[in-house]
mmCIF file of the N, C-alpha and C atoms, coordinates in Angstrom:
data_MODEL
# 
_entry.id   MODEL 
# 
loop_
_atom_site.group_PDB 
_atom_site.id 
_atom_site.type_symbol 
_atom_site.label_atom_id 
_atom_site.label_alt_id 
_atom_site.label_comp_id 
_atom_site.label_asym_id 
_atom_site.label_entity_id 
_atom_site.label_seq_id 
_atom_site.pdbx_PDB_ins_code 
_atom_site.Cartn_x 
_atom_site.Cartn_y 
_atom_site.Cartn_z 
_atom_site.occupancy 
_atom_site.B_iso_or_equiv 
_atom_site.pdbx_formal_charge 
_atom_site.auth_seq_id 
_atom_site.auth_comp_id 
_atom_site.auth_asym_id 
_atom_site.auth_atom_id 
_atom_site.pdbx_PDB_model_num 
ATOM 1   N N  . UNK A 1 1  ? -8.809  -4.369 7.027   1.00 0.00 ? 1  UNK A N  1 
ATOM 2   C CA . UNK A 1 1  ? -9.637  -3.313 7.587   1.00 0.00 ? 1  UNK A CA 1 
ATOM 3   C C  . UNK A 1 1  ? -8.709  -2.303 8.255   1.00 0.00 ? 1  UNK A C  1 
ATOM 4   N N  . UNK A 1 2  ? -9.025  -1.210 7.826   1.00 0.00 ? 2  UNK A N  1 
ATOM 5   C CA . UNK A 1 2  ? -8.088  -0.108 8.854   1.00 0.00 ? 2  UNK A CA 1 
ATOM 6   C C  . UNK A 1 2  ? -8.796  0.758  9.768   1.00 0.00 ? 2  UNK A C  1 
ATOM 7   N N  . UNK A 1 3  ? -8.154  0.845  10.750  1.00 0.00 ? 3  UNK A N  1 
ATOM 8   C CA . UNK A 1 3  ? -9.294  1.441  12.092  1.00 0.00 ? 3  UNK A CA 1 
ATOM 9   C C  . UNK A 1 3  ? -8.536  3.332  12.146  1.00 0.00 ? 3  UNK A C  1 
ATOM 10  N N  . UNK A 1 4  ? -9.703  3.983  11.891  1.00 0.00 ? 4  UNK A N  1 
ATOM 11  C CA . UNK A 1 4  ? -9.447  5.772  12.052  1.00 0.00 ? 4  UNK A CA 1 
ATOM 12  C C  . UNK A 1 4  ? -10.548 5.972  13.596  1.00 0.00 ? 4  UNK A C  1 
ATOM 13  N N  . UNK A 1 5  ? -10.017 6.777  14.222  1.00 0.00 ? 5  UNK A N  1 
ATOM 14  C CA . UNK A 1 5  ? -10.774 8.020  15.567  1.00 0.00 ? 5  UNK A CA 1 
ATOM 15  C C  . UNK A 1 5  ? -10.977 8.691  14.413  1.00 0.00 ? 5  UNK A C  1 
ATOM 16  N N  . UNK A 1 6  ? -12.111 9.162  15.439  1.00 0.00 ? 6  UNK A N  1 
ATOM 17  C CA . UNK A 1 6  ? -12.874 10.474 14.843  1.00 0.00 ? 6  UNK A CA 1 
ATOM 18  C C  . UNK A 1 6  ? -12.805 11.406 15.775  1.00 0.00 ? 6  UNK A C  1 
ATOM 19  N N  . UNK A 1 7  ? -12.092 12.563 15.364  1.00 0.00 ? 7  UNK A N  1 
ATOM 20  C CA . UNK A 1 7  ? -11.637 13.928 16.389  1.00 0.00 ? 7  UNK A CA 1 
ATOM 21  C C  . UNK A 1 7  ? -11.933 14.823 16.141  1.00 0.00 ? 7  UNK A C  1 
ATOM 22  N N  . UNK A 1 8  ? -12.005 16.244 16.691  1.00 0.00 ? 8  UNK A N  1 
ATOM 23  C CA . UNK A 1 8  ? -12.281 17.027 16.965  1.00 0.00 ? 8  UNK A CA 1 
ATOM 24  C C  . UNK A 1 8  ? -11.866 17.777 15.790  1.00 0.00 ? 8  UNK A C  1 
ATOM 25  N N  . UNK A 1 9  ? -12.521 18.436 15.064  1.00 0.00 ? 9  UNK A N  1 
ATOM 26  C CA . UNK A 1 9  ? -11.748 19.302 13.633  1.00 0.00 ? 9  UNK A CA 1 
ATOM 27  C C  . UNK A 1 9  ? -12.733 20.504 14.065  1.00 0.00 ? 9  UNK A C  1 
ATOM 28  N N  . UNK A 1 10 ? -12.139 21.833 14.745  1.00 0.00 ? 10 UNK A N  1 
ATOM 29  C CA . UNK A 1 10 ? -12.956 23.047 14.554  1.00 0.00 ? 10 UNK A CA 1 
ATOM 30  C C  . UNK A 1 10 ? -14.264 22.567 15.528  1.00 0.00 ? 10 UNK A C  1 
ATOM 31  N N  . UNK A 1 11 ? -15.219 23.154 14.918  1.00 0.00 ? 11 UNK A N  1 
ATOM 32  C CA . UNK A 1 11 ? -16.867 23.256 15.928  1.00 0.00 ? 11 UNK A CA 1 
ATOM 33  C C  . UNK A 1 11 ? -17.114 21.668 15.210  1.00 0.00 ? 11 UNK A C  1 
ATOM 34  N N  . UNK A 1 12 ? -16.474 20.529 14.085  1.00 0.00 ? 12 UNK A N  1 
ATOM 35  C CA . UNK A 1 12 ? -17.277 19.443 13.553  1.00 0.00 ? 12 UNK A CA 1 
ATOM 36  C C  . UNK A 1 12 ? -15.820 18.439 13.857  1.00 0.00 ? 12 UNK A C  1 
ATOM 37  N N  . UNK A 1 13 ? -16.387 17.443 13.526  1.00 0.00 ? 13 UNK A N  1 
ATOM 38  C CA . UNK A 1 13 ? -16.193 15.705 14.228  1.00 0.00 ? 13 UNK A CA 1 
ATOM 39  C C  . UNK A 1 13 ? -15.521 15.699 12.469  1.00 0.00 ? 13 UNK A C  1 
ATOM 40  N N  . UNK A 1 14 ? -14.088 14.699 12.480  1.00 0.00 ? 14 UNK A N  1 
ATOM 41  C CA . UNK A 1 14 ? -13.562 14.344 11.223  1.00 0.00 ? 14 UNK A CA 1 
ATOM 42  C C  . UNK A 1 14 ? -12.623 13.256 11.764  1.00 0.00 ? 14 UNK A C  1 
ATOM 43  N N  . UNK A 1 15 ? -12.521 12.281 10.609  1.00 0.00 ? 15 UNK A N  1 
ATOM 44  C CA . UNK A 1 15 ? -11.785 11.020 10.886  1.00 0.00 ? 15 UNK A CA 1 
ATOM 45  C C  . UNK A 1 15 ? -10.063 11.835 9.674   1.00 0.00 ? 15 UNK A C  1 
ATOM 46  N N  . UNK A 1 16 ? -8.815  11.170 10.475  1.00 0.00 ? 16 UNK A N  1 
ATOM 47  C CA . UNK A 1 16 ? -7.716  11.212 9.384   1.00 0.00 ? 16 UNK A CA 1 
ATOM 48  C C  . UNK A 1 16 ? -7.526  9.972  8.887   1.00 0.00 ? 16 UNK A C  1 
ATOM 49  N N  . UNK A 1 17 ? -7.564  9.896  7.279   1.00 0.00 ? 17 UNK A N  1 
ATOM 50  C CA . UNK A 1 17 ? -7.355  8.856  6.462   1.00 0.00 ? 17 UNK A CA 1 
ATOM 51  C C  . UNK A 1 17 ? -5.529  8.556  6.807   1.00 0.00 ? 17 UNK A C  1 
ATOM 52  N N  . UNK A 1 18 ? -5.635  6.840  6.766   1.00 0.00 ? 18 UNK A N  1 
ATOM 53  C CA . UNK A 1 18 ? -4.330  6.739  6.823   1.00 0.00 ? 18 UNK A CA 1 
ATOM 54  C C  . UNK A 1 18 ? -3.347  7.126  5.320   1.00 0.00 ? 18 UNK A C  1 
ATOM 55  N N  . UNK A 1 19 ? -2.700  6.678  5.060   1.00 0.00 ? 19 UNK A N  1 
ATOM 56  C CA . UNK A 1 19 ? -1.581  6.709  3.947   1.00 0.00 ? 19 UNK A CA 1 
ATOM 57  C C  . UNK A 1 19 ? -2.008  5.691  2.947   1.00 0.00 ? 19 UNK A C  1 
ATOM 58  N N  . UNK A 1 20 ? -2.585  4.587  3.706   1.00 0.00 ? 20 UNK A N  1 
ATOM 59  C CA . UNK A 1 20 ? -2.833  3.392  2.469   1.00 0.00 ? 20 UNK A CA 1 
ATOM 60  C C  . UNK A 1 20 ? -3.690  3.730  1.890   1.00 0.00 ? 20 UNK A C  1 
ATOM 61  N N  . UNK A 1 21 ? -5.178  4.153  2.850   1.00 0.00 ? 21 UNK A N  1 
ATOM 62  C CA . UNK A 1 21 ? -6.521  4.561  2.605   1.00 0.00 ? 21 UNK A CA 1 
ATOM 63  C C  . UNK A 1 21 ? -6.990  5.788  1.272   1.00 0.00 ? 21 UNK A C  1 
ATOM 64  N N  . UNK A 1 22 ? -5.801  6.187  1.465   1.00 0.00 ? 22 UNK A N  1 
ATOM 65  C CA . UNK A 1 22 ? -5.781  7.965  0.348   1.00 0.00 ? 22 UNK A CA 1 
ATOM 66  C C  . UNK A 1 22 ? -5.223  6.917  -0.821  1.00 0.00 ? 22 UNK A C  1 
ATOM 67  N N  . UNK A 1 23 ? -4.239  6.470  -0.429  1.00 0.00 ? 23 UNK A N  1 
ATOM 68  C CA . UNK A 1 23 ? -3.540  5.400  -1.764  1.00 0.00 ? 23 UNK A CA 1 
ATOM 69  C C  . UNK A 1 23 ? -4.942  4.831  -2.473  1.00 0.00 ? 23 UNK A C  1 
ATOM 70  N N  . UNK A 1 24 ? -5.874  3.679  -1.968  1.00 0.00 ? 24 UNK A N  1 
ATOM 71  C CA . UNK A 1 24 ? -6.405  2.993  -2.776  1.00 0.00 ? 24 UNK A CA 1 
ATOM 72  C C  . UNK A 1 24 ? -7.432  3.559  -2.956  1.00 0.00 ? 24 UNK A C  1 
ATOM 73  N N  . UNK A 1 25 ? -7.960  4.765  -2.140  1.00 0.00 ? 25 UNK A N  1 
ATOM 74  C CA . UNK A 1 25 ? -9.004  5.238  -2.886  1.00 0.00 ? 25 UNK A CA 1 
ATOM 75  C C  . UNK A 1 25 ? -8.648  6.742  -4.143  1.00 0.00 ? 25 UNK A C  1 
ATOM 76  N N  . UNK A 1 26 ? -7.232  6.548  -4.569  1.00 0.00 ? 26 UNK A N  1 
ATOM 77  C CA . UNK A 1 26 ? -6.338  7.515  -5.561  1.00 0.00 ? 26 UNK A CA 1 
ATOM 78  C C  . UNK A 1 26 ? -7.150  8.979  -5.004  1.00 0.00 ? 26 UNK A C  1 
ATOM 79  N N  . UNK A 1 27 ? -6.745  9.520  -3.759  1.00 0.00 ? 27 UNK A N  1 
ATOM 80  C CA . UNK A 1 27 ? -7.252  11.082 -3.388  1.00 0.00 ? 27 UNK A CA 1 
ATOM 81  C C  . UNK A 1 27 ? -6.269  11.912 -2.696  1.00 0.00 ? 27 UNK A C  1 
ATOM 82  N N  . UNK A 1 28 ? -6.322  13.122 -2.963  1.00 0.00 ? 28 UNK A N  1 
ATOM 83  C CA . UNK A 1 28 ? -5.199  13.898 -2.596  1.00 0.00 ? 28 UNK A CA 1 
ATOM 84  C C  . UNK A 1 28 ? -5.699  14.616 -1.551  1.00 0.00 ? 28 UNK A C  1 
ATOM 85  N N  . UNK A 1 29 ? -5.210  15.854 -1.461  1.00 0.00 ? 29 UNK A N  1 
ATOM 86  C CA . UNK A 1 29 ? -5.540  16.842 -0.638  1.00 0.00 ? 29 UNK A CA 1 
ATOM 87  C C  . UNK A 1 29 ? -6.357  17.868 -1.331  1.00 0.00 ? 29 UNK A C  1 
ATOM 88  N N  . UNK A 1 30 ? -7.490  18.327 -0.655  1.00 0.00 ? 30 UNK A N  1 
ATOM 89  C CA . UNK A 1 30 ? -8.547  18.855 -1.663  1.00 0.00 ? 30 UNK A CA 1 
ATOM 90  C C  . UNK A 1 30 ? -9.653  17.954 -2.756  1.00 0.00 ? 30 UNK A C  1 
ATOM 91  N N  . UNK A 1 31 ? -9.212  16.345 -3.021  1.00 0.00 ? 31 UNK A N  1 
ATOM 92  C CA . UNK A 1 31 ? -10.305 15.803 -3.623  1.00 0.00 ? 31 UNK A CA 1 
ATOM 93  C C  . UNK A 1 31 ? -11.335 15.636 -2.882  1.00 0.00 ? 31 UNK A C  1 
ATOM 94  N N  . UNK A 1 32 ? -12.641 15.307 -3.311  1.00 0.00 ? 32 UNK A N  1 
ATOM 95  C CA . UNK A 1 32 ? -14.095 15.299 -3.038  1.00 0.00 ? 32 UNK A CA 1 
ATOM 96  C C  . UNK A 1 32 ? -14.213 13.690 -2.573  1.00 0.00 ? 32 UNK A C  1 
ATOM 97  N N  . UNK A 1 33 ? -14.594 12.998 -1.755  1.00 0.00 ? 33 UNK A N  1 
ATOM 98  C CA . UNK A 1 33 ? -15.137 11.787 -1.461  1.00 0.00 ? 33 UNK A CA 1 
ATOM 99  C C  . UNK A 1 33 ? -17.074 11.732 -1.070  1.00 0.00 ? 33 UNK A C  1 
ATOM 100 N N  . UNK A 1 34 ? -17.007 10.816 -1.083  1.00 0.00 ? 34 UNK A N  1 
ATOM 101 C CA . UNK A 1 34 ? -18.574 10.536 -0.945  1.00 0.00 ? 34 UNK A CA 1 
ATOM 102 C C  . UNK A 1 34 ? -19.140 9.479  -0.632  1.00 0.00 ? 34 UNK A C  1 
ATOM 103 N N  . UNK A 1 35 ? -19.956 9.664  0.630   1.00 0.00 ? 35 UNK A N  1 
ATOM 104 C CA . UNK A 1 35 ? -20.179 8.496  1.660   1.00 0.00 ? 35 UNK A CA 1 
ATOM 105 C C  . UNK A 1 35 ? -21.979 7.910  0.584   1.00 0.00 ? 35 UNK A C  1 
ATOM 106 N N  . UNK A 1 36 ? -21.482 6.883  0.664   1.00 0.00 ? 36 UNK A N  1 
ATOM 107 C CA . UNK A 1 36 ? -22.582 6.154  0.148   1.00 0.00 ? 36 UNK A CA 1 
ATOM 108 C C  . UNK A 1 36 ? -23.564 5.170  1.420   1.00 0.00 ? 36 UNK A C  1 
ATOM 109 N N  . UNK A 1 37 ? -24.758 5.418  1.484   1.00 0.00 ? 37 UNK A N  1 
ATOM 110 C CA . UNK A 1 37 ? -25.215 4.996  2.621   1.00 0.00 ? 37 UNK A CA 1 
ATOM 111 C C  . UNK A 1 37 ? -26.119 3.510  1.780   1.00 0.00 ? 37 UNK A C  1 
ATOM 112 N N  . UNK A 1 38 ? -25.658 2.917  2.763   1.00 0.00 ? 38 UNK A N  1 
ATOM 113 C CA . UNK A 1 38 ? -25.787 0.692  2.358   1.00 0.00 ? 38 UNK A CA 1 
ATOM 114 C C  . UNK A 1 38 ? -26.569 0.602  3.539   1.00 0.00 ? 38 UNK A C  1 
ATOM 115 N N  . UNK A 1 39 ? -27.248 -0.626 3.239   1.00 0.00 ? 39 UNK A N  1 
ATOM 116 C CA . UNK A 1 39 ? -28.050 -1.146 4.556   1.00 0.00 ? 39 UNK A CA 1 
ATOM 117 C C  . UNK A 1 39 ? -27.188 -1.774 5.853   1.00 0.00 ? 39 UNK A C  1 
ATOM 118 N N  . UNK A 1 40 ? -25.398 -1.709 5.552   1.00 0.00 ? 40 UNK A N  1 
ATOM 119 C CA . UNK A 1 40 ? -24.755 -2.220 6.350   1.00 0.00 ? 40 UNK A CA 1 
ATOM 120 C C  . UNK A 1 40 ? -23.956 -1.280 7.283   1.00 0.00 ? 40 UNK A C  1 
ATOM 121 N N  . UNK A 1 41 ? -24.559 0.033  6.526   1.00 0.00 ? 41 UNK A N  1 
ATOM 122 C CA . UNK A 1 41 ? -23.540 1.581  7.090   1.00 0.00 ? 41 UNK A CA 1 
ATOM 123 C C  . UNK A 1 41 ? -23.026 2.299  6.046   1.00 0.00 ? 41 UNK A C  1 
ATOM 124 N N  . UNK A 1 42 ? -22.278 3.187  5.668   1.00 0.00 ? 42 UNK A N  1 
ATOM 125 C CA . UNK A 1 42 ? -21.530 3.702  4.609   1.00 0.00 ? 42 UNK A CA 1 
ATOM 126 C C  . UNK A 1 42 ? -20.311 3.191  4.328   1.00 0.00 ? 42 UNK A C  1 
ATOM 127 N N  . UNK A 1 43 ? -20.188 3.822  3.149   1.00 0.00 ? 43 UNK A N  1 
ATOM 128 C CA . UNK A 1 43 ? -19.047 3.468  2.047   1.00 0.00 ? 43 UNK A CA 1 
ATOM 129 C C  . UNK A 1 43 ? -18.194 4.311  1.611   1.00 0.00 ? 43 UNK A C  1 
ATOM 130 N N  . UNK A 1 44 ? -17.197 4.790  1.920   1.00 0.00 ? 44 UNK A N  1 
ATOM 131 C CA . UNK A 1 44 ? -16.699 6.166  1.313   1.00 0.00 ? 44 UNK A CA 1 
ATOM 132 C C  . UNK A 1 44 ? -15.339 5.761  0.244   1.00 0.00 ? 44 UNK A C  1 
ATOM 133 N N  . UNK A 1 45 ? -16.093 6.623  -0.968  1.00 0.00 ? 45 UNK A N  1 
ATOM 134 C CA . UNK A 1 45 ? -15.172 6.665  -2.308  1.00 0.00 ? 45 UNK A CA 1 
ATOM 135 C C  . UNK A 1 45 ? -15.370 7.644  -3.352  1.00 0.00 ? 45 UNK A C  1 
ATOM 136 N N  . UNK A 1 46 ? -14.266 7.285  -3.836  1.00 0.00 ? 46 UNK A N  1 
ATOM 137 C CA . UNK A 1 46 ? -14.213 8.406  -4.890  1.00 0.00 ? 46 UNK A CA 1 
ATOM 138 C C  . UNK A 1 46 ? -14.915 8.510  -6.274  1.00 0.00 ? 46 UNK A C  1 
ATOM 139 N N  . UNK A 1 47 ? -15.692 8.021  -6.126  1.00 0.00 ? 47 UNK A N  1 
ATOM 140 C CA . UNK A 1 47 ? -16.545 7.783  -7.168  1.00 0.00 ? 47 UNK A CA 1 
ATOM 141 C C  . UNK A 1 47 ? -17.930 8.222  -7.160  1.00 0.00 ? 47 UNK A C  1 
ATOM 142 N N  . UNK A 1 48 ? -18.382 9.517  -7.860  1.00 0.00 ? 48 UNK A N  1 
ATOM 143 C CA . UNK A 1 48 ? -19.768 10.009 -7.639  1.00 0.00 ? 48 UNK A CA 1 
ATOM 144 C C  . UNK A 1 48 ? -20.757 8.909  -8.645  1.00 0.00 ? 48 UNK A C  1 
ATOM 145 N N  . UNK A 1 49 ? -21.416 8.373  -7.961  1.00 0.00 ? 49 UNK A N  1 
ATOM 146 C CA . UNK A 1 49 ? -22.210 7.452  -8.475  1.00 0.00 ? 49 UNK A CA 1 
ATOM 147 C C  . UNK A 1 49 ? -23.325 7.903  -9.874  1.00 0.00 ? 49 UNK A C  1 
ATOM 148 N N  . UNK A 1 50 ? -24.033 9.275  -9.610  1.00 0.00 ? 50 UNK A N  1 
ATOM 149 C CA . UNK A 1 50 ? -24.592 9.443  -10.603 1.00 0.00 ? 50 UNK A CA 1 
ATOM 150 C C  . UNK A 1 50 ? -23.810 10.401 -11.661 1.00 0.00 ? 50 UNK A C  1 
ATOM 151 N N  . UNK A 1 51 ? -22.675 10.199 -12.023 1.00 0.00 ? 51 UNK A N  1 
ATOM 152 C CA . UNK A 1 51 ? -22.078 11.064 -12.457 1.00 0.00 ? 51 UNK A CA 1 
ATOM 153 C C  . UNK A 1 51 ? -21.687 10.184 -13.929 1.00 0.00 ? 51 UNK A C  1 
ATOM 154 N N  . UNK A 1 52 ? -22.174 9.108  -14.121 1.00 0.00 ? 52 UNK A N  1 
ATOM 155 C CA . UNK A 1 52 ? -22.234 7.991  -15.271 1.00 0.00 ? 52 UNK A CA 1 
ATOM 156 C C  . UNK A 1 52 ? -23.532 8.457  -15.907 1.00 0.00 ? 52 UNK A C  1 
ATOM 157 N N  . UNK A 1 53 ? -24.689 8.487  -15.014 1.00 0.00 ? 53 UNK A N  1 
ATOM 158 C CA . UNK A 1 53 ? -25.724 8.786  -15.781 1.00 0.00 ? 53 UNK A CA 1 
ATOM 159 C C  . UNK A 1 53 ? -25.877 9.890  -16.188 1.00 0.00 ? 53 UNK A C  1 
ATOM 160 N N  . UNK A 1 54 ? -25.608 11.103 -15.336 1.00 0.00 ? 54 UNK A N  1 
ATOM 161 C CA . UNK A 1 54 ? -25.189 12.873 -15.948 1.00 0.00 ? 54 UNK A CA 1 
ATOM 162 C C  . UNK A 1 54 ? -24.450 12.570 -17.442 1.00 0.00 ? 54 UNK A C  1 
ATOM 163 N N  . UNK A 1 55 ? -23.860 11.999 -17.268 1.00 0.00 ? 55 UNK A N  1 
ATOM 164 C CA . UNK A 1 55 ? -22.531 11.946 -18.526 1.00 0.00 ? 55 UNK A CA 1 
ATOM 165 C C  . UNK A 1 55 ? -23.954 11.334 -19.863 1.00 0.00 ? 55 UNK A C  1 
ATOM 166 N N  . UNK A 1 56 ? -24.412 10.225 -19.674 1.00 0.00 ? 56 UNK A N  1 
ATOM 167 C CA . UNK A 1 56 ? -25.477 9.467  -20.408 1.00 0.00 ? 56 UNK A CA 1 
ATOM 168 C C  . UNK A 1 56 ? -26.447 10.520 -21.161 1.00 0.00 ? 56 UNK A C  1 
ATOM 169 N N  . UNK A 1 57 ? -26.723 11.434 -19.958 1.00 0.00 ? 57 UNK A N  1 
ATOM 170 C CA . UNK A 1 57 ? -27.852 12.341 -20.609 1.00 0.00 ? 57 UNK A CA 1 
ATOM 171 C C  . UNK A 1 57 ? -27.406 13.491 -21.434 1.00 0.00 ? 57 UNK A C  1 
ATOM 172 N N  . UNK A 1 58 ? -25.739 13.689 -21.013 1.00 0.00 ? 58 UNK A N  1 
ATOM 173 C CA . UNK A 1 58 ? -25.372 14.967 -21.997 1.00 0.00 ? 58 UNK A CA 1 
ATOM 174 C C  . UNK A 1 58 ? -25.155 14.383 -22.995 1.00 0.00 ? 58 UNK A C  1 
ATOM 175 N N  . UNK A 1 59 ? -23.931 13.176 -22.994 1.00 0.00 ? 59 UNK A N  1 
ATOM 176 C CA . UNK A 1 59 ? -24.109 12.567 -24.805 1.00 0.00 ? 59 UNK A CA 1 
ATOM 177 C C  . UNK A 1 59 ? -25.373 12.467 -25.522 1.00 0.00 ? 59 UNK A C  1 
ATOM 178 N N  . UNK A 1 60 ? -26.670 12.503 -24.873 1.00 0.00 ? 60 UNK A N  1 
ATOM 179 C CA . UNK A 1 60 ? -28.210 12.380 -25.699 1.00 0.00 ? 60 UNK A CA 1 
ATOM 180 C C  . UNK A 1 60 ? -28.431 13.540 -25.749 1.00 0.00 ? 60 UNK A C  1 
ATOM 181 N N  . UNK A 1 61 ? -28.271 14.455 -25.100 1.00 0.00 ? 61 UNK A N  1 
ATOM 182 C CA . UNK A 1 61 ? -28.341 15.818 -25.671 1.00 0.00 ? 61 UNK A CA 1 
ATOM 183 C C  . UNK A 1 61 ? -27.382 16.522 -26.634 1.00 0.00 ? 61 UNK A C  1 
ATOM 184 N N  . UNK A 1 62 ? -26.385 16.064 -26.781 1.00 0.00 ? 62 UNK A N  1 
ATOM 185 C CA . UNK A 1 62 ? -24.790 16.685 -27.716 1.00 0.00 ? 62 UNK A CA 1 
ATOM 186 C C  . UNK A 1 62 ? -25.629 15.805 -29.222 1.00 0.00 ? 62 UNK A C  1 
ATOM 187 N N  . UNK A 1 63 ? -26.064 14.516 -29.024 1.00 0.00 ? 63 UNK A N  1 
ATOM 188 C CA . UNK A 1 63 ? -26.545 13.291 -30.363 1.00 0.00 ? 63 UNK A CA 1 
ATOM 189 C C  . UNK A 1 63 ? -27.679 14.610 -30.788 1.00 0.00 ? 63 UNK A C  1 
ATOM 190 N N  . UNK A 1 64 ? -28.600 14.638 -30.325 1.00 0.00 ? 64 UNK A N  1 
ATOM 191 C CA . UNK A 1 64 ? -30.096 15.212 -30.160 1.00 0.00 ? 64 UNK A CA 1 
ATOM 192 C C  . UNK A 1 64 ? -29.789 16.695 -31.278 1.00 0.00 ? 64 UNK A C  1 
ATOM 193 N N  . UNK A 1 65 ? -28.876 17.137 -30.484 1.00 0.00 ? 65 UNK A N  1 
ATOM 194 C CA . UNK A 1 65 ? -28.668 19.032 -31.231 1.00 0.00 ? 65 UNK A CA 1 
ATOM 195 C C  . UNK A 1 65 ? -27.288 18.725 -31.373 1.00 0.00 ? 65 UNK A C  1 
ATOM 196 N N  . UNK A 1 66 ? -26.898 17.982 -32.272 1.00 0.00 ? 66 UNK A N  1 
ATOM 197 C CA . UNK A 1 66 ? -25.641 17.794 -32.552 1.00 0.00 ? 66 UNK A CA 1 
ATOM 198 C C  . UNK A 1 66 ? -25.264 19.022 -34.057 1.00 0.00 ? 66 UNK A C  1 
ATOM 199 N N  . UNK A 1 67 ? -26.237 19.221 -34.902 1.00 0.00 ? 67 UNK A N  1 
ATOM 200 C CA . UNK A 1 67 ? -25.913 20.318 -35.723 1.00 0.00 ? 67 UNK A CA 1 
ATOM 201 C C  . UNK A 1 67 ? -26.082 21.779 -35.030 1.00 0.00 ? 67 UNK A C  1 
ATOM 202 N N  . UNK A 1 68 ? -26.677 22.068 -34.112 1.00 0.00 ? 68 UNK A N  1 
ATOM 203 C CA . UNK A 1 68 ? -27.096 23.121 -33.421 1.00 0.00 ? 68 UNK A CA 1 
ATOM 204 C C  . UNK A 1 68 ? -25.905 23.398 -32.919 1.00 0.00 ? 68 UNK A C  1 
ATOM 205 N N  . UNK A 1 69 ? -24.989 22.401 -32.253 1.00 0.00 ? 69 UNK A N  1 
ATOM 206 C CA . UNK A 1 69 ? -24.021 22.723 -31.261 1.00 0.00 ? 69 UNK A CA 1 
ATOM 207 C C  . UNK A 1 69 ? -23.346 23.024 -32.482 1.00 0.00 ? 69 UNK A C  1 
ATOM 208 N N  . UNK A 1 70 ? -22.856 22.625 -33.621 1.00 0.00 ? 70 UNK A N  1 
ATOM 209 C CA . UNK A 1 70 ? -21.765 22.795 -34.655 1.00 0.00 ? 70 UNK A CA 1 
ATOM 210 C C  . UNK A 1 70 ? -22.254 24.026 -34.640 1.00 0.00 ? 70 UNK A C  1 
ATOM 211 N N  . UNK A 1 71 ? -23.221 24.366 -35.269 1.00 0.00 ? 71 UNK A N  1 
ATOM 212 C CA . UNK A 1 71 ? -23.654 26.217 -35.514 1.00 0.00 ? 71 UNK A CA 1 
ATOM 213 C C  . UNK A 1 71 ? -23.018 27.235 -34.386 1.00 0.00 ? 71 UNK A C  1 
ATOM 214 N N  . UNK A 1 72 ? -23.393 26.516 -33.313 1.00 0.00 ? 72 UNK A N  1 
ATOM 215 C CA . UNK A 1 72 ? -23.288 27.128 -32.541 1.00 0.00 ? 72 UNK A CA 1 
ATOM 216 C C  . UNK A 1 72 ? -21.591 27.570 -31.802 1.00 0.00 ? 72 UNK A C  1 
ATOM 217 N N  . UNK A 1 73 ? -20.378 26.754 -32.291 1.00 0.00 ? 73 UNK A N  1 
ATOM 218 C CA . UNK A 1 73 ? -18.794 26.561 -32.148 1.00 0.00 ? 73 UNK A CA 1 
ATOM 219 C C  . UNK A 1 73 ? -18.614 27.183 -32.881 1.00 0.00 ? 73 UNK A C  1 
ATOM 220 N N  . UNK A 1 74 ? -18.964 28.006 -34.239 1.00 0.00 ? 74 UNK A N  1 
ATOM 221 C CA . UNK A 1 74 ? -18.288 28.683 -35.507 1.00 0.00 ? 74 UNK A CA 1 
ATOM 222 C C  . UNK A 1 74 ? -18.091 30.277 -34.725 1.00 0.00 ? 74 UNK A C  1 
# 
């Protein structure tokens, strides 16, 4: 477990990730994280959760008008 304060950033409240923390969740400076709220508190990672199923519905739409899109690349 690694323990962060939460300080003062500007007019809003922000925690600094340690060195390991950026390591295992693979994030740089400028990537996007996202607090996932659990019945135990949040979760923060790099992983947008519905972003599997977004992906699901465009491959059924690319399958669906799959000659349309060819027409449509020439």
């Amino acid at each position: 477990m690694l323990k962060v304060k939460v300080t003062q950033v500007g007019n809003s409240m922000g925690i600094i990730l340690p060195k390991e923390a950026l390591k295992k969740l693979k994030a740089e400076k400028g990537d996007m994280l996202y607090m996932v709220e659990k019945s135990e508190g949040y979760t923060l990672t790099a992983y947008q959760q519905d972003f599997e199923d977004q992906i699901k519905v465009a491959e059924g739409i690319m399958k669906k008008y799959r000659n349309t899109l060819k027409e449509l690349a020439k």
